[in-house]
C-alpha positions in Angstrom: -19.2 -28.4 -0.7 -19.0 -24.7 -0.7 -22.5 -23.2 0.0 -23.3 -19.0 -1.0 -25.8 -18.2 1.4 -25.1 -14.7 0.4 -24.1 -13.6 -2.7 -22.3 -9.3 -3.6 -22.8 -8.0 -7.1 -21.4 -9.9 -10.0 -17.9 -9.2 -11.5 -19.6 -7.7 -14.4 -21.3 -5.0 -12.7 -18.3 -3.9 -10.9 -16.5 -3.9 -14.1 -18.5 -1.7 -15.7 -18.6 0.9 -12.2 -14.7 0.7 -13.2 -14.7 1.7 -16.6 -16.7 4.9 -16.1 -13.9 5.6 -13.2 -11.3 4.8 -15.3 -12.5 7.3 -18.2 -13.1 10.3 -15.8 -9.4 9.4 -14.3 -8.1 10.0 -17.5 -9.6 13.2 -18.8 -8.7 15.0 -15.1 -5.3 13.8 -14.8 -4.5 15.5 -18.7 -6.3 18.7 -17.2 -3.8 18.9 -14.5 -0.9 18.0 -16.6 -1.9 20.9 -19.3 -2.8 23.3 -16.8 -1.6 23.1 -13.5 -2.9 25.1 -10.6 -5.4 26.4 -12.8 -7.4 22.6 -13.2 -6.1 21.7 -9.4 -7.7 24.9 -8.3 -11.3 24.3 -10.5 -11.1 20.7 -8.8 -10.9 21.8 -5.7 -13.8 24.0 -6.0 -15.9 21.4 -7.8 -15.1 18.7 -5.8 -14.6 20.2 -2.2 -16.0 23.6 -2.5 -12.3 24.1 -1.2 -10.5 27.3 -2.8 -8.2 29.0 -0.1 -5.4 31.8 -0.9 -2.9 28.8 -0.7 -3.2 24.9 -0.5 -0.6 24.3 1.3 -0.4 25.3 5.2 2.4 27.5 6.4 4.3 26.9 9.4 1.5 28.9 11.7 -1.1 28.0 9.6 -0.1 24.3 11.5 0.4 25.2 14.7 -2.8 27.1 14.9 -4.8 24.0 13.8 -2.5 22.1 16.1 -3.6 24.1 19.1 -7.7 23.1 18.9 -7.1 19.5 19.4 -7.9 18.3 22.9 -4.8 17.4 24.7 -6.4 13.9 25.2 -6.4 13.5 21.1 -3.1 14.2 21.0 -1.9 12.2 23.6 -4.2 9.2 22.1 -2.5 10.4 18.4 1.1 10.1 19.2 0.5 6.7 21.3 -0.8 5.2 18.0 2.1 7.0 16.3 5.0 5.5 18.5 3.3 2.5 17.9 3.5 3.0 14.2 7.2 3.9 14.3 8.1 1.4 16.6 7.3 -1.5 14.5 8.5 0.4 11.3 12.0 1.0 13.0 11.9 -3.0 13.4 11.7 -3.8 10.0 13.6 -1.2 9.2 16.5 -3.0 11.4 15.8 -5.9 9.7 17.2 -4.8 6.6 21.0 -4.8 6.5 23.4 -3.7 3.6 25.4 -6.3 2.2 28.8 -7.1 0.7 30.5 -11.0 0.2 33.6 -11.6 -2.0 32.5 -15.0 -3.7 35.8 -14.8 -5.8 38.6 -13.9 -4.4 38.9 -10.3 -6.1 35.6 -9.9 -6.4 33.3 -7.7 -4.6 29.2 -7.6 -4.9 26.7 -6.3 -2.5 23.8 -4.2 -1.8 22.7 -1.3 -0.8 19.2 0.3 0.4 18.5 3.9 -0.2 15.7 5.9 0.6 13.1 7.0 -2.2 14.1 10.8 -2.4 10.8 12.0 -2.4 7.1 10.6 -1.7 3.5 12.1 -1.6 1.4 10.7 1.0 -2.1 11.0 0.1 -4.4 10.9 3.6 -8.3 10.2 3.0 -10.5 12.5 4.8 -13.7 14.2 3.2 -16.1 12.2 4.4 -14.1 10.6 7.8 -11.2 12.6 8.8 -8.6 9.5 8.7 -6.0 10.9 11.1 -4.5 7.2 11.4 -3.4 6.8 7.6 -1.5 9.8 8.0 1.0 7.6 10.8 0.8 4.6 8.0 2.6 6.8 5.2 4.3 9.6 6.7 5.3 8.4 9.3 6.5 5.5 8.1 8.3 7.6 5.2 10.0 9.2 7.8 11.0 6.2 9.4 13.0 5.2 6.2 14.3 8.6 6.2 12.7 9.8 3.0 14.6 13.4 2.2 11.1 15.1 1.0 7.6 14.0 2.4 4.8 15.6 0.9 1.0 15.0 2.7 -2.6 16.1 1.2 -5.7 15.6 2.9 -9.0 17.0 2.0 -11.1 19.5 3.5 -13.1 18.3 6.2 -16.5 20.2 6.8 -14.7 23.1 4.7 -11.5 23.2 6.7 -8.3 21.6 7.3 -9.2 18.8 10.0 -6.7 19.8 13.0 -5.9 16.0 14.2 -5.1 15.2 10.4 -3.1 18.3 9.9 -1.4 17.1 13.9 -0.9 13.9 12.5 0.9 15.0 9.6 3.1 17.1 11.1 3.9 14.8 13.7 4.8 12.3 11.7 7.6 14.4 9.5 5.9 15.7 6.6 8.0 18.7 5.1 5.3 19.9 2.9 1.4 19.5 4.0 -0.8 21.0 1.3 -5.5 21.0 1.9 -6.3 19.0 -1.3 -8.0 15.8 -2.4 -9.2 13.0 -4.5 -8.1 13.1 -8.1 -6.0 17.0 -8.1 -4.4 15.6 -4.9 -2.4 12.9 -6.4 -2.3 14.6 -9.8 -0.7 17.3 -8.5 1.8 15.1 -6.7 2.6 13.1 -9.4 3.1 15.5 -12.1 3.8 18.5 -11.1 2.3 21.7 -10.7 3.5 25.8 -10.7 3.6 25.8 -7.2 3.9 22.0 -6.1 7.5 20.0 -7.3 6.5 16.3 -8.3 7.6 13.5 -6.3 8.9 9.7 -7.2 6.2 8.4 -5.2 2.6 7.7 -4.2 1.6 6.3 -1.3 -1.6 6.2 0.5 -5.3 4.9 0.7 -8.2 6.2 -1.6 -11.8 6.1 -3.0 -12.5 4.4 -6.4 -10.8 7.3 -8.1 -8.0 7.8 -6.0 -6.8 4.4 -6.9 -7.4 4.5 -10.5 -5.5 7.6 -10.5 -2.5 5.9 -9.1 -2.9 2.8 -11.1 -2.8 5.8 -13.9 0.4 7.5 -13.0 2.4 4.2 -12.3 5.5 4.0 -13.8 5.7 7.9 -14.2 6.2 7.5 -10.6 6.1 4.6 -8.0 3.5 3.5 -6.0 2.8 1.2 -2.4 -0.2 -1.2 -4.0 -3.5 -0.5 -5.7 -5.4 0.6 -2.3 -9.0 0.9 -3.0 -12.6 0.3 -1.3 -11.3 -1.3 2.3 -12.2 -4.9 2.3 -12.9 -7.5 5.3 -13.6 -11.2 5.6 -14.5 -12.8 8.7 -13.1 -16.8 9.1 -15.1 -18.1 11.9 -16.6 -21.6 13.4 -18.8 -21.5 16.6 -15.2 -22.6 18.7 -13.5 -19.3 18.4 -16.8 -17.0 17.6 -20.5 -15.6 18.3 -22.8 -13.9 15.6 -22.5 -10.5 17.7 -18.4 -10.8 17.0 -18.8 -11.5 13.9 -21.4 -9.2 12.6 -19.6 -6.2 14.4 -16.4 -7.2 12.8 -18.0 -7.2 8.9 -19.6 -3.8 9.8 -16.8 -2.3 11.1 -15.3 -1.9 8.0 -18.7 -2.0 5.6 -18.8 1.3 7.0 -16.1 3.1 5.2 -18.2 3.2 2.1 -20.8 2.0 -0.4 -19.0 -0.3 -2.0 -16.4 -2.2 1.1 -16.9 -5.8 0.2 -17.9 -7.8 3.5 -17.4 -11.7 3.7 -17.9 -14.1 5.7 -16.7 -17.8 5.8 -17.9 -20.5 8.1 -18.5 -24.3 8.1 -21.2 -23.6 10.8 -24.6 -23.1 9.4 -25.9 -21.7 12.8 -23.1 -19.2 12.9 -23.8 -18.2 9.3 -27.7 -17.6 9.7 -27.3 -15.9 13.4 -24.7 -13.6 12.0 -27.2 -12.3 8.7 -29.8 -11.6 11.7 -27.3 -10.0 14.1 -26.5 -7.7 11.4 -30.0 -7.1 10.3 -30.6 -6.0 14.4 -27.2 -3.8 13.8 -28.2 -2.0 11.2 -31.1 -0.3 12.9 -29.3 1.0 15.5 -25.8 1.5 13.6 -25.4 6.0 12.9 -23.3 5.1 9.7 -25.7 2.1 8.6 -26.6 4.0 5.6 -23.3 3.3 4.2 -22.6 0.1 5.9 -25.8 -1.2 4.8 -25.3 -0.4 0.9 -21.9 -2.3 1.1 -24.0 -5.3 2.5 -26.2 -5.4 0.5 -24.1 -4.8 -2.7 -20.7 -6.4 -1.7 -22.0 -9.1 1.5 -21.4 -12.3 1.4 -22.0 -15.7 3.3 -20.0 -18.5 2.4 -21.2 -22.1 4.2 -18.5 -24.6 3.9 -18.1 -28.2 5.3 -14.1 -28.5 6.4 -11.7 -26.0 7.4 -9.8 -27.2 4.2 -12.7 -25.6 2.0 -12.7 -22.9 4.3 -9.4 -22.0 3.4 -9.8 -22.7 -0.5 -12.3 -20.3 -0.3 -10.6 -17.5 1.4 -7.5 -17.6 -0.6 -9.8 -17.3 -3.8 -11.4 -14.2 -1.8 -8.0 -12.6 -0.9 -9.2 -10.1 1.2 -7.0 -6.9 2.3 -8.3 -8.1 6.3 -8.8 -11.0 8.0 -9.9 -11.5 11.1 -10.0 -15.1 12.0 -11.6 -16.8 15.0 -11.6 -20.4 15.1 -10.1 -23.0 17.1 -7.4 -23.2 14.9 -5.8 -19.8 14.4 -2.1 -20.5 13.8 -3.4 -23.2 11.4 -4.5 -20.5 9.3 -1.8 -18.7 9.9 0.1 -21.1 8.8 -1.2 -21.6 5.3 -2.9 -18.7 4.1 -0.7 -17.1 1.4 -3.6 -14.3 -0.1 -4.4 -11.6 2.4 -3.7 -8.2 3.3 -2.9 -8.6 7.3 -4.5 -11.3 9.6 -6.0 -10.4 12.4 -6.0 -13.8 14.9 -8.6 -14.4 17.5 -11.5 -13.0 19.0 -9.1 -10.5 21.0 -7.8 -9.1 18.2 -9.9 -6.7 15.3 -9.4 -4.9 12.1 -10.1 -1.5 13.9 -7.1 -1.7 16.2 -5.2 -2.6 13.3 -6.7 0.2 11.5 -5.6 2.5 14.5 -3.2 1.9 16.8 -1.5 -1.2 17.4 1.5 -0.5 14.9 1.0 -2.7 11.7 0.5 -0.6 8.9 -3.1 -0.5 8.0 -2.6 0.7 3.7 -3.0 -2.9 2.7 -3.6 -4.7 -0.7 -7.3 -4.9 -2.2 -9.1 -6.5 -5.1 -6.8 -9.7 -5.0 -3.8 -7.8 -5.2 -2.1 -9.7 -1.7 -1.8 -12.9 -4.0 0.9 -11.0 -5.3 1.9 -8.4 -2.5 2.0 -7.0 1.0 0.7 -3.8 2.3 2.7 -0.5 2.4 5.7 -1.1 5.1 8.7 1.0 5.7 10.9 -1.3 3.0 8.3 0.6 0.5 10.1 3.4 0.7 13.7 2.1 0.1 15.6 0.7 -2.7 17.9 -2.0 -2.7 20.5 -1.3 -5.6 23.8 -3.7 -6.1 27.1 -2.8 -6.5 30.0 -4.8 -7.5 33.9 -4.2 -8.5 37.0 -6.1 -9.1 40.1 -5.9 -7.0 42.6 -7.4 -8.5 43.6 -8.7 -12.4 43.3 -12.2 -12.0 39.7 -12.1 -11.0 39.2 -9.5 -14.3 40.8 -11.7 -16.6 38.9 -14.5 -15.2 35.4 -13.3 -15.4 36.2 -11.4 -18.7 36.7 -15.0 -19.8 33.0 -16.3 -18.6 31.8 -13.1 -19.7 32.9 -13.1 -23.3 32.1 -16.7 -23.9 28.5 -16.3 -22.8 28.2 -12.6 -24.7 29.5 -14.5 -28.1 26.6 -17.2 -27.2 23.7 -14.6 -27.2 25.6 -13.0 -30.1 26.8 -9.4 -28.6 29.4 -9.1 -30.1 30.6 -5.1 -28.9 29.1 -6.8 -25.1 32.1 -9.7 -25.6 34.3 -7.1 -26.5 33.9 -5.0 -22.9 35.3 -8.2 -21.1 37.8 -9.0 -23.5 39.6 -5.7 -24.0 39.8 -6.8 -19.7 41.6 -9.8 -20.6 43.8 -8.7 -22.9 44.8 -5.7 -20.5 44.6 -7.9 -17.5 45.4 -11.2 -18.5 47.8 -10.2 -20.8 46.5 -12.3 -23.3 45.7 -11.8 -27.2 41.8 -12.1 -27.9 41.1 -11.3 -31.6 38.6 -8.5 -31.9 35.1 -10.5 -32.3 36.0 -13.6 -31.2 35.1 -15.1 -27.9 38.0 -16.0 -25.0 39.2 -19.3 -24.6 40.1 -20.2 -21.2 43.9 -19.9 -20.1 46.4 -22.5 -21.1 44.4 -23.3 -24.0 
């Protein structure tokens, strides 16, 4: 039996948080649309208190901010970016063009083509989030995107150098000081001074993903990124309550509202783990945040079998989860909702988050039942391709083809592959009608 020692705030509260985000989405992105730089500029002061000469950096305006940080950030920033590319250059190997000739005559393949041009939005007014920049533009770059935009927010009233480093590092073209909702706005639609892009990619607040979710199908975007989520799998095998209280906070911390679960069929576990946070939190600098998401979004699930344990964390679907048990690759094995797995006690969310090369812009709100985090195939396109070689194969197919058109009832469809046979197969189709097979 599953067992909620724990309980977040019900589905209903946290629909209504998203209406009201939802509504004030709305009204700013037709502010932008109608007026530009004007609205992106009022934004930036209401939002930011942000209003500089220009938003986005010139070419000094970059290497000045690259210059104040310490030569041990860097080094630490481009480790975690070779990382980053590394694995993305992996995938990207792993996807090959294609072209078979099924019929003799006939040609069909594939193709993969880079999105022409993305905007990588980078989090960064409250923590400067220097590793999301490596996620997107980096990993645009890897895919050879032609045109990579990147805004980031003021931090403390300036550009944050490591972001700024980051982005530039990574291959953005364009690299403009502006957040939240007139960040990805502006990207999206346009401004005076800002081209749009085809693309959105990139982590957010509440708004930020609203704002996406808004502006899809105008342009594309990686997933619906929004408040980071983490749930803990854990029996007293592969885990302690200080591991697995550290590992819920560690992400609880990103904001008021980071759902935090755990799962466990250890009762022990499940109790010393509420009390190890409770001794956390007093000593924890960010625990007024982290302590708002536990409150609001915590919870404690008690289960009896690993089977229940894994029912329950599929119905959770978190964006990360870190499992210790003594049966990690049996998890591995059979979860199918999740953002990216994180598998034993060596292993955590943060290095994930950071440095180790998977790409930390993952699915949330029970999106991973249906998709995988941002990855350099995000940024390509696979289109198909096909021709005909010779006029048997037209004449043959224009046969299949016009007999299945007539059956849908397209008639002007039918007539496409018969005007092939008759030119082709040098045989006499009568406008309209659909084309028997040869000989008959």
């Amino acid at each position: 039996m599953i067992t909620h020692l724990k309980t977040a705030r019900s589905a209903a509260e946290r629909q209504d948080d998203d209406a009201k985000v939802r509504a004030s989405v709305e009204a700013t992105l037709a502010e932008i649309e109608t007026r530009g730089d004007a609205a992106v500029r009022e934004l930036s002061e209401k939002f930011d208190g942000y209003s500089p000469p220009a938003f986005r950096l010139s070419p000094g305006d970059i290497e000045g901010l690259m210059s104040r940080v310490a030569p041990r950030d860097m080094e630490d920033l481009k480790f975690a970016q070779a990382q980053v590319k590394a694995f993305a250059q992996a995938q990207r190997d792993s996807m090959t063009d294609i072209e078979v000739e099924p019929i003799p005559g006939v040609i069909l393949g594939h193709k993969t083509i880079p999105v022409q041009s993305v905007g990588c939005y980078v989090p960064g007014g409250k923590f400067p989030m220097v590793a999301s920049a490596h996620m997107s533009v980096a990993t645009a770059s890897v895919a050879k995107v032609p045109r990579i935009i990147a805004c980031t927010p003021p931090f403390k009233g300036e550009p944050n150098p490591a972001v700024i480093a980051a982005m530039h590092l990574g291959g953005a073209h364009e690299i403009y000081v502006l957040g939240g909702i007139q960040a990805v706005g502006a990207m999206a639609l346009g401004t005076e001074t800002i081209d749009p892009v085809h693309m959105l990619v990139g982590p957010g607040n509440a708004f930020v993903a609203e704002a996406k979710r808004q502006l899809f199908g105008r342009v594309g975007i990686d997933l619906f990124a929004g408040p980071t989520e983490t749930l803990v799998i854990a029996d007293e095998h592969g885990a302690d309550a200080e591991l697995c209280a550290t590992d819920l906070l560690g992400q609880a911390e990103h904001g008021y509202n980071s759902p935090c679960v755990l799962i466990t069929n250890s009762r022990r576990l499940a109790e010393d783990t509420m009390a190890e946070i409770d001794r956390l939190l007093a000593i924890l600098p960010t625990a007024e945040t982290a302590s708002a998401s536990w409150r609001d979004y915590g919870e404690v699930i008690l289960c009896d079998s690993y089977e229940e344990m894994l029912a329950a964390a599929e119905e959770v679907a978190s964006e990360h989860v870190q499992v210790m048990t003594d049966r990690d690759d049996w998890f591995l094995e059979n979860m199918t909702a999740y953002g990216a797995l994180f598998l034993g006690a060596r292993t955590n969310v943060a290095n994930g988050d950071k440095v180790i090369g998977t790409n930390h812009t993952l699915p949330t709100k029970k999106a991973g039942r249906y998709t995988g985090g941002l990855w350099v195939g995000k940024f390509l396109k696979t289109h198909s391709y096909q021709k005909i070689l010779t006029d048997e194969a037209a004449a043959m197919i224009g046969e299949y083809g016009s007999r299945l058109c007539m059956l849908e009832g397209f008639v002007a469809h039918a007539e496409q592959c018969n005007v092939r046979v008759r030119r082709y197969g040098k045989r006499n189709v009568p406008f309209g009608a659909a084309a028997e097979p040869a000989g008959e």
